[in-house]
C-alpha positions in Angstrom: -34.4 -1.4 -17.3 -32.6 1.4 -18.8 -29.6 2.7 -16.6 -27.4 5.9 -17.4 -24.6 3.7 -18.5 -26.7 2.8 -21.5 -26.9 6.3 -22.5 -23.1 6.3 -23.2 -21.8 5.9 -26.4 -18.9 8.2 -25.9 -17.0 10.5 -23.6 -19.0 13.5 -25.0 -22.3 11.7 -24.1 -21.0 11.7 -20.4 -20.0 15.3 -20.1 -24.0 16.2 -20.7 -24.7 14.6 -17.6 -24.5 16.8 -13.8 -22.3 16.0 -11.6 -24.7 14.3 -9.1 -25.0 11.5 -11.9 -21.6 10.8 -12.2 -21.7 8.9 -9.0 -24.7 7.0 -10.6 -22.7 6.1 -14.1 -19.5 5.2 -11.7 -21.6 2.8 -9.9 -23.1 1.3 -12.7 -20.0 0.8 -14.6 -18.0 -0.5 -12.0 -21.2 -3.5 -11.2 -20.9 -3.8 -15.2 -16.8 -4.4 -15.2 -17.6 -7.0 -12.6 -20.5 -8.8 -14.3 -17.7 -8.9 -17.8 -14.8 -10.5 -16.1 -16.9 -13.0 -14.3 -18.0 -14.3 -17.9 -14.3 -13.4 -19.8 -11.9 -13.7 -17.6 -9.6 -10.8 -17.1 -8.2 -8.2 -14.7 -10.3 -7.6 -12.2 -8.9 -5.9 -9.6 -7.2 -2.6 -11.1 -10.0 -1.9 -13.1 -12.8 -2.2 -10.0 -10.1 0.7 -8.5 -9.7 3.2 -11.4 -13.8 3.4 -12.5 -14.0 7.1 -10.8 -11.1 8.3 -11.8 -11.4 7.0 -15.4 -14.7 8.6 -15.3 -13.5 12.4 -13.8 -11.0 12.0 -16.4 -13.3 12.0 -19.7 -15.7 14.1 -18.0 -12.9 16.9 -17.4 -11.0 16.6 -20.3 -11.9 16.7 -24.4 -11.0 13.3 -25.4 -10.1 11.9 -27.6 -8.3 15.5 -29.1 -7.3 15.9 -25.4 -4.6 13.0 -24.6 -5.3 9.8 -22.4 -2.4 7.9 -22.1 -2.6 4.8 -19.9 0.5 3.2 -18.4 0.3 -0.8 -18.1 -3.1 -0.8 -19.8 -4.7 -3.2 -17.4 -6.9 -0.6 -15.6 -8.5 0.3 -18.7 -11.9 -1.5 -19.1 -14.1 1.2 -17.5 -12.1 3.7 -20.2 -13.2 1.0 -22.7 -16.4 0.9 -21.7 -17.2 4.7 -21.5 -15.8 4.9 -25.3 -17.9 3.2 -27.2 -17.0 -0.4 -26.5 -19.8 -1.4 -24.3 -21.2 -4.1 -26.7 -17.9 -5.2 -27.1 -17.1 -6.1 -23.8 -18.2 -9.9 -24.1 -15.4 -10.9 -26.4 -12.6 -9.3 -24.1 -9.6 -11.0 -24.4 -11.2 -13.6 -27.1 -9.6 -14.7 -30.4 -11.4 -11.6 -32.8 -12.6 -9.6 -29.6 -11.8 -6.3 -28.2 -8.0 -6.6 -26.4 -7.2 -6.3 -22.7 -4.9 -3.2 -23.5 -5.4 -0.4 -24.9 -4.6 -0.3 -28.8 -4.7 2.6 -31.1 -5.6 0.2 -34.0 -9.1 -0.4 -31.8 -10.3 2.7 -31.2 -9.2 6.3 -31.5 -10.1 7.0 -28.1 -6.5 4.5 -26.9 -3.9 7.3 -27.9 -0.7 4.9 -27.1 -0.8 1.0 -27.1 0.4 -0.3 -23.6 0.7 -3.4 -21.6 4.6 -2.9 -20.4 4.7 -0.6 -17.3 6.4 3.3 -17.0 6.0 4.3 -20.7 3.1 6.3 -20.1 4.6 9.6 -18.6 7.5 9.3 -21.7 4.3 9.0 -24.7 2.3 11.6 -23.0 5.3 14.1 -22.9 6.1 13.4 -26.8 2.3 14.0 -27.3 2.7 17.7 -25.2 5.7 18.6 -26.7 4.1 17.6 -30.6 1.1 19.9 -30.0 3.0 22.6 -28.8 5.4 21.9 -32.0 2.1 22.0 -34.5 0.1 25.2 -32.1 -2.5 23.1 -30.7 -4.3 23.8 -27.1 -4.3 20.3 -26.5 -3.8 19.0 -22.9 -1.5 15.4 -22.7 -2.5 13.5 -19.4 -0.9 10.2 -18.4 -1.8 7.8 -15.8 0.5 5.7 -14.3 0.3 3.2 -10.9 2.5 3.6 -7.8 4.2 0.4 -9.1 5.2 1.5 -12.5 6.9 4.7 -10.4 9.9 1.9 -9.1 11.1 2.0 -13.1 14.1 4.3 -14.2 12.2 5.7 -17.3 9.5 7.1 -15.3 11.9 9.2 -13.7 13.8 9.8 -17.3 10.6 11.2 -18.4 9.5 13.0 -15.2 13.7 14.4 -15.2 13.1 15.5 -19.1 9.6 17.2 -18.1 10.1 19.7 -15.7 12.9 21.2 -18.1 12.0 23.7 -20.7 12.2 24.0 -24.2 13.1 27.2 -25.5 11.6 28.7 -22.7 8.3 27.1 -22.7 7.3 23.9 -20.6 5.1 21.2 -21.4 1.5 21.4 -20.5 1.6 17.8 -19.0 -0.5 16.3 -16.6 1.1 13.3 -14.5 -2.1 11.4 -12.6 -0.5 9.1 -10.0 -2.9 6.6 -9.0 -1.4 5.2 -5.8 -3.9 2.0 -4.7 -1.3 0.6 -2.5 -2.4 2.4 0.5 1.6 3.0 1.5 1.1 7.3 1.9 1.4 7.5 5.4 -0.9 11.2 5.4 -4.6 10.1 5.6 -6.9 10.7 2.6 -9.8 13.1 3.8 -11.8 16.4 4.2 -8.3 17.9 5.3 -6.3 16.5 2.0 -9.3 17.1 -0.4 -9.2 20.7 0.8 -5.8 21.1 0.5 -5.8 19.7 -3.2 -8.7 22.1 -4.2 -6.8 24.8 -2.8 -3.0 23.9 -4.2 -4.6 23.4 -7.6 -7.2 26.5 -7.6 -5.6 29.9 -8.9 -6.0 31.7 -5.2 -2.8 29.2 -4.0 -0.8 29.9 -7.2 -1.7 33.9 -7.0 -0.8 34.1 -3.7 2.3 32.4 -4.0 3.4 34.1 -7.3 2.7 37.3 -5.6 5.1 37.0 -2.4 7.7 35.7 -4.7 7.6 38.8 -6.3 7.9 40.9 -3.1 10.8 38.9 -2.0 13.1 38.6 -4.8 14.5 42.2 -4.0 15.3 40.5 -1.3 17.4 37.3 -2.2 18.2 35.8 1.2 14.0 36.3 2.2 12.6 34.8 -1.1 15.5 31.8 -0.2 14.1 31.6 3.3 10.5 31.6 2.1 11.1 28.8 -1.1 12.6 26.5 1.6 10.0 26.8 4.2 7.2 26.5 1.9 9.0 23.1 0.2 9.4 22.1 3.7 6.1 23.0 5.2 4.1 21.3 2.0 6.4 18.4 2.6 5.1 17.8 5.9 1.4 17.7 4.4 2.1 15.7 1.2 4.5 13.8 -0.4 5.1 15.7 -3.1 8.9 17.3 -2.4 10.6 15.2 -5.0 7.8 15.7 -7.4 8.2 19.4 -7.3 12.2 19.2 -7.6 11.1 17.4 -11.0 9.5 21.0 -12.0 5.9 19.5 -11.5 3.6 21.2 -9.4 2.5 18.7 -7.0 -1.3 18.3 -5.8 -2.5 15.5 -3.8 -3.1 13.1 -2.2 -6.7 13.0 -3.1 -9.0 10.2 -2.8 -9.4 8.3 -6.4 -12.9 7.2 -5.3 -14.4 10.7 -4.4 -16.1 12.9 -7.5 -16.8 15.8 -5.9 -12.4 15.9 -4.8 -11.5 14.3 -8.4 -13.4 16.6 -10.8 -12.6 20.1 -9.3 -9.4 19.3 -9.1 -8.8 18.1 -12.0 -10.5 21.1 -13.6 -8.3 23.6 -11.9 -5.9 21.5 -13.3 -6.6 21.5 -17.0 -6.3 25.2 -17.0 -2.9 25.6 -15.9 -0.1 25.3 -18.2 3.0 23.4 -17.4 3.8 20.4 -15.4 1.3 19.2 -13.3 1.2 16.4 -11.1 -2.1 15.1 -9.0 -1.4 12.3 -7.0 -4.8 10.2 -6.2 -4.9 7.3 -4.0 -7.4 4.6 -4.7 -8.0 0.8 -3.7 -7.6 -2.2 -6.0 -11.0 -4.3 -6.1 -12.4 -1.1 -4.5 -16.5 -1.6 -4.2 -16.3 -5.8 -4.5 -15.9 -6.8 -1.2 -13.5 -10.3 -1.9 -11.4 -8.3 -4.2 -10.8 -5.3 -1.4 -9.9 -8.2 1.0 -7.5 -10.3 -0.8 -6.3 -7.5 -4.1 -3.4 -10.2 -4.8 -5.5 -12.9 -5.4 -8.4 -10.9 -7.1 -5.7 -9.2 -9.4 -6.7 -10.9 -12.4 -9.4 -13.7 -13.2 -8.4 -16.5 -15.2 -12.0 -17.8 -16.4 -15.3 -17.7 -15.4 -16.8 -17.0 -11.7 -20.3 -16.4 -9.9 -19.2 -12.8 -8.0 -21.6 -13.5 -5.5 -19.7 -16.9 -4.2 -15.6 -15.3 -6.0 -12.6 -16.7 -7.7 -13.7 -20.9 -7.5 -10.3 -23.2 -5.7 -8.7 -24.6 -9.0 -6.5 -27.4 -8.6 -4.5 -28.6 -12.0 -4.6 -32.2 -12.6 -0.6 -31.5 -13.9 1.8 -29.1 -12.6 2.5 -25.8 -14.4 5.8 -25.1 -15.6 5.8 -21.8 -13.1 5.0 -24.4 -10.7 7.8 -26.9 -11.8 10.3 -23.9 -11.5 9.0 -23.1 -8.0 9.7 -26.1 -6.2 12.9 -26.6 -8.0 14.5 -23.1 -6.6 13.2 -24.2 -2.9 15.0 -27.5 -3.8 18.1 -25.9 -5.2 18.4 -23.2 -2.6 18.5 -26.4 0.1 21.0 -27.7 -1.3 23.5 -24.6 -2.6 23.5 -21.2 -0.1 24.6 -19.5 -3.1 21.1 -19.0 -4.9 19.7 -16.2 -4.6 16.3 -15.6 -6.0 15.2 -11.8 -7.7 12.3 -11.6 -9.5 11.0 -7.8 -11.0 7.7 -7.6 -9.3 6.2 -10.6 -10.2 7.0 -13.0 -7.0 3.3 -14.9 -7.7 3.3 -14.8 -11.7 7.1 -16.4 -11.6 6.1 -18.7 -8.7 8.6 -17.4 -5.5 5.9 -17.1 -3.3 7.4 -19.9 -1.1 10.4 -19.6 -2.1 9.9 -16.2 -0.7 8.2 -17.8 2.6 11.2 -20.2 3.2 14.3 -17.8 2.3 13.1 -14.4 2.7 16.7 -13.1 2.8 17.7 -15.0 0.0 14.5 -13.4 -2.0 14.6 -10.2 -4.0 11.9 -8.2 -5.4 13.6 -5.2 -7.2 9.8 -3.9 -8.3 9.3 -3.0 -11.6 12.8 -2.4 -12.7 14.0 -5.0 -15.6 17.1 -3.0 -16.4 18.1 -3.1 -12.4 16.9 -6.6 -11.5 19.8 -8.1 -14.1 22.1 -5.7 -13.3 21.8 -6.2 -9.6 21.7 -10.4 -10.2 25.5 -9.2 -11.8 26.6 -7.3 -9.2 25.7 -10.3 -6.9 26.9 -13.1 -9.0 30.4 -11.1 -8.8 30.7 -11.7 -5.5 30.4 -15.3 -5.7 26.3 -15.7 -5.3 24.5 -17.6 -8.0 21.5 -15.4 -8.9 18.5 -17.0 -10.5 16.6 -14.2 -12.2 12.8 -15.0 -12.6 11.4 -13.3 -15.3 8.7 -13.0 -18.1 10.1 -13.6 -21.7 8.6 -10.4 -22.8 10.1 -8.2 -19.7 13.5 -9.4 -20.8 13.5 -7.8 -23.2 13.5 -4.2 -21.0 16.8 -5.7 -19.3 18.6 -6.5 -23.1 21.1 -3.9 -22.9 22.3 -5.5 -19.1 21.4 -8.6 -20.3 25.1 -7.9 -23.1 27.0 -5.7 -21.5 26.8 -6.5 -17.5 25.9 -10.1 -17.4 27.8 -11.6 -21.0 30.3 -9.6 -21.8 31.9 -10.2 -18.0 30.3 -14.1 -18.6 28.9 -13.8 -14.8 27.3 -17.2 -14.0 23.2 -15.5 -14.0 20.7 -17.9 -14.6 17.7 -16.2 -16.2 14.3 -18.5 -15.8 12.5 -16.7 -18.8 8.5 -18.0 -17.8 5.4 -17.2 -20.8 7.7 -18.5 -23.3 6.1 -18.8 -26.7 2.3 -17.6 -27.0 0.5 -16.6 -23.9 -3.0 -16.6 -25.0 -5.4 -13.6 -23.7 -2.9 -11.3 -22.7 -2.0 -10.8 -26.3 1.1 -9.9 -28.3 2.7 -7.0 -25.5 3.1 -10.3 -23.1 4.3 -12.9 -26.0 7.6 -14.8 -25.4 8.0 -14.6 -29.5 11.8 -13.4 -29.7 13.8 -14.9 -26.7 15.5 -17.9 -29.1 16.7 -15.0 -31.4 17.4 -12.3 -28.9 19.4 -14.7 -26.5 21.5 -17.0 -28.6 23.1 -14.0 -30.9 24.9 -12.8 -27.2 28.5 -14.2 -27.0 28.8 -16.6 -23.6 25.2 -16.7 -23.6 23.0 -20.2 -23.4 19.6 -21.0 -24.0 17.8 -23.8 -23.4 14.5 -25.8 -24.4 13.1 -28.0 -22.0 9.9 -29.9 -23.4 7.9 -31.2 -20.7 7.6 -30.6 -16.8 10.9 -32.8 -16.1 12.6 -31.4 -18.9 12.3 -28.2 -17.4 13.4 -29.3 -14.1 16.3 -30.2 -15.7 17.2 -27.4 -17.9 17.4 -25.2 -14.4 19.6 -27.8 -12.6 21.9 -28.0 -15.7 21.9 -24.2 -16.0 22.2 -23.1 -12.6 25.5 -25.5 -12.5 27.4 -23.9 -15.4 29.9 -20.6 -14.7 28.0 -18.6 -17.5 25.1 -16.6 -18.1 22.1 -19.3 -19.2 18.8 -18.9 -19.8 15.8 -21.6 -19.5 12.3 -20.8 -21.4 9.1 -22.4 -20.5 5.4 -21.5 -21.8 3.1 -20.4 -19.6 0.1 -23.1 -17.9 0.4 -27.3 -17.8 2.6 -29.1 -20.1 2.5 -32.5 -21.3 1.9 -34.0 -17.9 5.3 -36.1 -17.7 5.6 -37.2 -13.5 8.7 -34.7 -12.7 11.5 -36.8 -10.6 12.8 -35.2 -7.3 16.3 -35.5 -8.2 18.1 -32.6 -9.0 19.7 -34.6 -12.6 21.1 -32.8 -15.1 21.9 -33.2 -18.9 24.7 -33.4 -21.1 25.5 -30.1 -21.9 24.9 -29.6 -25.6 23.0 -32.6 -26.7 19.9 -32.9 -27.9 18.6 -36.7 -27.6 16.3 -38.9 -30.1 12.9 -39.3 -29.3 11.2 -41.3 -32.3 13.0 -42.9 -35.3 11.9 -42.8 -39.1 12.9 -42.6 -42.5 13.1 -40.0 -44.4 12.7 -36.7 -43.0 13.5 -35.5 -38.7 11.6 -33.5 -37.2 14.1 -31.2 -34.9 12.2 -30.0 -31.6 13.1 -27.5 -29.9 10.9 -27.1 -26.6 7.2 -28.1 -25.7 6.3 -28.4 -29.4 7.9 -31.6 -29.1 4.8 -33.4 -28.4 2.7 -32.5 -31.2 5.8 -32.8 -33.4 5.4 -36.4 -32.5 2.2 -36.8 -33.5 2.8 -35.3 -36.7 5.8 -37.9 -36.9 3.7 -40.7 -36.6 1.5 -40.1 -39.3 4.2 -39.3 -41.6 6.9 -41.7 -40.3 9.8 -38.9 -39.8 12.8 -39.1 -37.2 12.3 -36.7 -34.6 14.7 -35.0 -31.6 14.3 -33.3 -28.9 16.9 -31.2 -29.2 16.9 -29.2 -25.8 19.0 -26.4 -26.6 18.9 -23.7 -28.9 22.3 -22.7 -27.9 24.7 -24.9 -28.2 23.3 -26.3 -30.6 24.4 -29.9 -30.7 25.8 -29.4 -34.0 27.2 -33.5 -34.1 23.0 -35.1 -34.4 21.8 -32.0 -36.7 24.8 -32.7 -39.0 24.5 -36.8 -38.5 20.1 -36.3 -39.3 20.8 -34.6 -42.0 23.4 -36.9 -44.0 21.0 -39.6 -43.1 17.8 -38.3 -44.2 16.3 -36.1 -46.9 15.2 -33.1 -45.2 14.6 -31.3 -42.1 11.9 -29.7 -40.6 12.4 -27.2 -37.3 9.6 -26.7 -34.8 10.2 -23.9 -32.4 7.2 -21.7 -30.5 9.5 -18.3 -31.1 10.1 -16.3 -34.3 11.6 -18.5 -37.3 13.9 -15.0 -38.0 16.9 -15.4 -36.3 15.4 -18.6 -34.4 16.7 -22.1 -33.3 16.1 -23.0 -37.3 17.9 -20.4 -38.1 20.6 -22.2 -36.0 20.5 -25.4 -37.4 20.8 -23.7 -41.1 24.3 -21.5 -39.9 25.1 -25.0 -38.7 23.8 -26.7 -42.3 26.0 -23.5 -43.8 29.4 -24.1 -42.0 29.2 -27.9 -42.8 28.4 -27.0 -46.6 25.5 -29.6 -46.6 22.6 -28.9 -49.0 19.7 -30.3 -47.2 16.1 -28.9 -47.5 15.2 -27.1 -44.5 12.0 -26.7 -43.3 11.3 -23.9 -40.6 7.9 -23.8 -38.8 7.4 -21.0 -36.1 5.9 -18.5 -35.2 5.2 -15.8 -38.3 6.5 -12.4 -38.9 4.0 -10.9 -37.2 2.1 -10.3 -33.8 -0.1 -13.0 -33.1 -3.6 -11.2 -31.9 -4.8 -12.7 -28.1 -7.2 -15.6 -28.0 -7.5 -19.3 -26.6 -3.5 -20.5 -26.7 -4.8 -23.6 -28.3 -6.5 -21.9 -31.0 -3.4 -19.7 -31.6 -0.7 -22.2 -31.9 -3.4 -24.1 -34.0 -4.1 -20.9 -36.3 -0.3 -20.7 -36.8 0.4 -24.3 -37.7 2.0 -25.3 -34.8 -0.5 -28.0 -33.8 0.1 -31.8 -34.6 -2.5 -31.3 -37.8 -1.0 -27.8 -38.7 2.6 -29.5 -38.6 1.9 -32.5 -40.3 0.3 -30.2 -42.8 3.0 -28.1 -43.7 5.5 -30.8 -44.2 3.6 -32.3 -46.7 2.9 -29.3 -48.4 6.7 -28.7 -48.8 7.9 -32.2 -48.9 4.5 -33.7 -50.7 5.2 -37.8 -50.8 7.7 -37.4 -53.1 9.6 -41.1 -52.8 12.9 -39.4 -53.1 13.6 -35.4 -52.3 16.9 -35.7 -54.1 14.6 -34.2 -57.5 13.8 -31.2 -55.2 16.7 -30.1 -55.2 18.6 -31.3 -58.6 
């Protein structure tokens, strides 16, 4: 059967069609998102909320020479679908296939790669101000979530805006899609009149033509600017939005066409700041999904949408898991902890920690840069703060991470979860760099648990120092290893031996342990689990290297700057000559995909390790020649 969506092959495709079928391409694209994430896995969620408004917005506006800019990127399949990707959409998220972002290197239609939240309003404001620099009537639009709003650079970008330059403003259009339901003023007729009329030219005429009248009298044209903030303030929420130097228009509802595209048209004529606040509903049109938007956020695999998201039950613990249960087990047992997490209390595992001490429990929102900040300003009164947070969203909070946690060495521990490859979600949501970017910061500690215990561990040991540490684990099951209820901790600094050879050792560092070990078996090397990057327990790498030939590192980070890095400073300072094998991740972004496939594809497997030691050590009966 041949539907409308079929027809589509790009944006300009879609603006041929009336407006009465719009509503039928919305509804057949949003039944087609649905049918692609039960068969790849994905977001599910977002994307079943923004297919109206992603459709209003390429029917409205020129793209691709007119702007899109997506903030987050994970509301972006309907945009992907309406521009050209269609036939793509099978291999979503798969090793080779089209990503779960947007990316400009995939198509021309994704102006700005995203993944990380509140950059969207920041790119799309460059992108304004550029056209205006190079005199072309372009129009820059960015869309960005009520949840990426809680972030300070939102509100850099929104401050840097509403100011001109030379005299002349940007012609930026801010679309905020709030799906969380939390505007108090109901969407309807009354709203979706108002918006038409705020954004049409009669509201603006009107208004530009009493201002005029009253400015010869200052104290009136006060009076009137005050009442009419005031009495618009009382109908929408848009007061701070228009102290930004945005016109504010909205709230609208995100689902309806016929409030969406007129208003949106008014707005692409106006020049200068415009802001159009929309309020949609996540998993809006799938029933399950509207229900229970936490859970039907993102699917992990396959599902029949008739029967929803199937009960999965691990046979092993995940290390997010592992690290839930022990902060409920260390909170019991010290009223210090305190628990903050930036938005992501079920991705980091808090949820019952959240349940069991909700006042001990703090979700900052989407604010990296606050969430460490605020764990120092805690731990300087005496608290023990145990920040929760992605690998890859550390790196927003580096700045706090040196100069308000290290440099005043305030006991923080960070819990850095997706360490090391994360599979589908790509290279934005990688743990690649948090070895390198950690153990360069004076006072700073990093450890490497390798299996669920380990990593119970690694917190215990952390959380009981008087300085900033920080424990990385990869994201999913590890190496199944039965995790004790104690709360033990290790000897701080030492690595321990886990198999002994001849020859060469293998130094660990983390969950690569494992097939480290069966690399070491075929080859008969020494290896260690070495545990931490930082301090390195400089006493075994110096003692395995004046007793065997070489060395080989295995770390799932960068190899720049990395944990063999580490052991070669340590090599350095000892002024021992000893072949040094690094294995790691390589100098550049490792695409999404199966995480299997991608650690395999990067050498990092058992076969892919055993491989590259022989290719750089070969079965040379002495490695003394290699280096005379």
């Amino acid at each position: 059967m041949d539907t409308l969506l079929k027809k589509i092959q790009s944006p300009a495709d879609l603006r041929r069609l009336s407006r009465p079928e719009l509503e039928v391409v919305a509804s057949e694209l949003r039944q087609f998102v649905l049918n692609t994430v039960s068969q790849t896995g994905g977001h599910l969620g977002s994307n079943l909320g923004t297919v109206e408004l992603t459709v209003a917005l390429h029917y409205v506006f020129n793209t691709p020479y007119d702007r899109l800019v997506w903030d987050v990127g994970h509301q972006t399949y309907p945009h992907k679908v309406l521009t050209g990707r269609r036939d793509q959409m099978h291999t979503l998220r798969q090793l080779g296939g089209i990503g779960g972002f947007p990316r400009r290197d995939e198509s021309e239609y994704d102006t700005f790669g995203t993944a990380h939240s509140s950059t969207s309003i920041s790119a799309a404001l460059g992108m304004a101000r550029a056209a205006q620099l190079k005199g072309e009537d372009r129009r820059a639009v960015a869309v960005i979530g009520d949840g990426a709003m809680s972030a300070g650079m939102a509100f850099e970008a929104l401050n840097n805006a509403g100011v001109s330059h030379d005299g002349i403003n940007a012609d930026l259009l801010v679309v905020l899609n709030d799906n969380d339901m939390s505007i108090s003023p109901p969407v309807g007729a009354l709203n979706k009149y108002l918006a038409r009329l705020m954004s049409g030219n009669f509201y603006e005429a009107a208004r530009e033509g009493v201002k005029g009248v009253l400015k010869a009298a200052p104290p009136l044209f006060e009076l009137a600017r005050r009442f009419e903030e005031h009495a618009k303030g009382m109908v929408v929420p848009g007061t701070i939005f228009e102290e930004f130097g945005f016109n504010y228009v909205g709230p609208i509802d995100g689902h309806d066409l016929d409030a969406l595209v007129p208003t949106l048209e008014n707005l692409r004529a106006k020049r200068g700041p415009q802001f159009l606040h929309v309020v949609t509903k996540k998993g809006y049109g799938y029933k399950l999904a509207e229900a229970d938007p936490v859970k039907y956020h993102a699917a992990s695999g396959k599902f029949d949408p008739a029967l929803g998201f199937p009960k999965s039950v691990p046979s092993k613990p995940t290390f997010t898991q592992v690290f839930g249960q022990w902060l409920c087990d260390m909170a019991e047992t010290d009223d210090r902890l305190i628990g903050i997490t930036p938005a992501m209390r079920e991705g980091s595992g808090m949820v019952e920690f959240h349940r069991r001490f909700p006042k001990r429990y703090h979700d900052v929102g989407i604010a990296e840069q606050h969430a460490v900040t605020f764990a120092a300003g805690m731990a300087c009164e005496g608290l023990k703060p145990v920040v929760a947070i992605y690998s890859t969203f550390l790196q927003r909070g580096y700045d706090q991470l040196i100069h308000d946690v290290a440099l005043q060495n305030l006991p923080v521990v960070f819990a850095l979860d997706r360490a090391g490859l994360v599979g589908a979600d790509g290279p934005t949501h990688a743990g690649a760099y948090d070895i390198a970017y950690v153990r360069c910061i004076p006072n700073c500690s990093l450890l490497t648990p390798s299996d669920e215990n380990e990593c119970r561990q690694a917190l215990t040991t952390a959380f009981r120092q008087n300085h900033p540490v920080a424990v990385r684990y990869p994201r999913g099951v590890g190496a199944g290893v039965a995790v004790e209820t104690a709360l033990n901790e290790w000897p701080w600094g030492q690595g321990v031996l886990r198999r002994q050879g001849q020859r060469l050792a293998v130094l660990a560092f983390g969950t690569l342990l494992h097939p480290a070990l069966q690399a070491a078996e075929s080859l008969g090397c020494t290896v260690a689990d070495m545990r931490f990057a930082k301090p390195l327990d400089e006493a075994l790498v110096l003692e395995l290297a004046r007793t065997h030939e070489g060395l080989v590192t295995v770390e799932e980070g960068c190899i720049m700057g990395g944990a063999g890095s580490a052991v070669l400073e340590c090599l350095a300072a000892a002024g021992l000559a000893v072949p040094v094998l690094q294995l790691g991740l390589p100098d550049r972004f490792v695409e999404h995909g199966d995480p299997a496939q991608l650690l395999s594809l990067c050498g990092l497997d058992a076969a892919g390790i055993e491989a590259s030691i022989l290719q750089r050590f070969g079965s040379r009966p002495s490695l003394a020649a290699v280096n005379a």
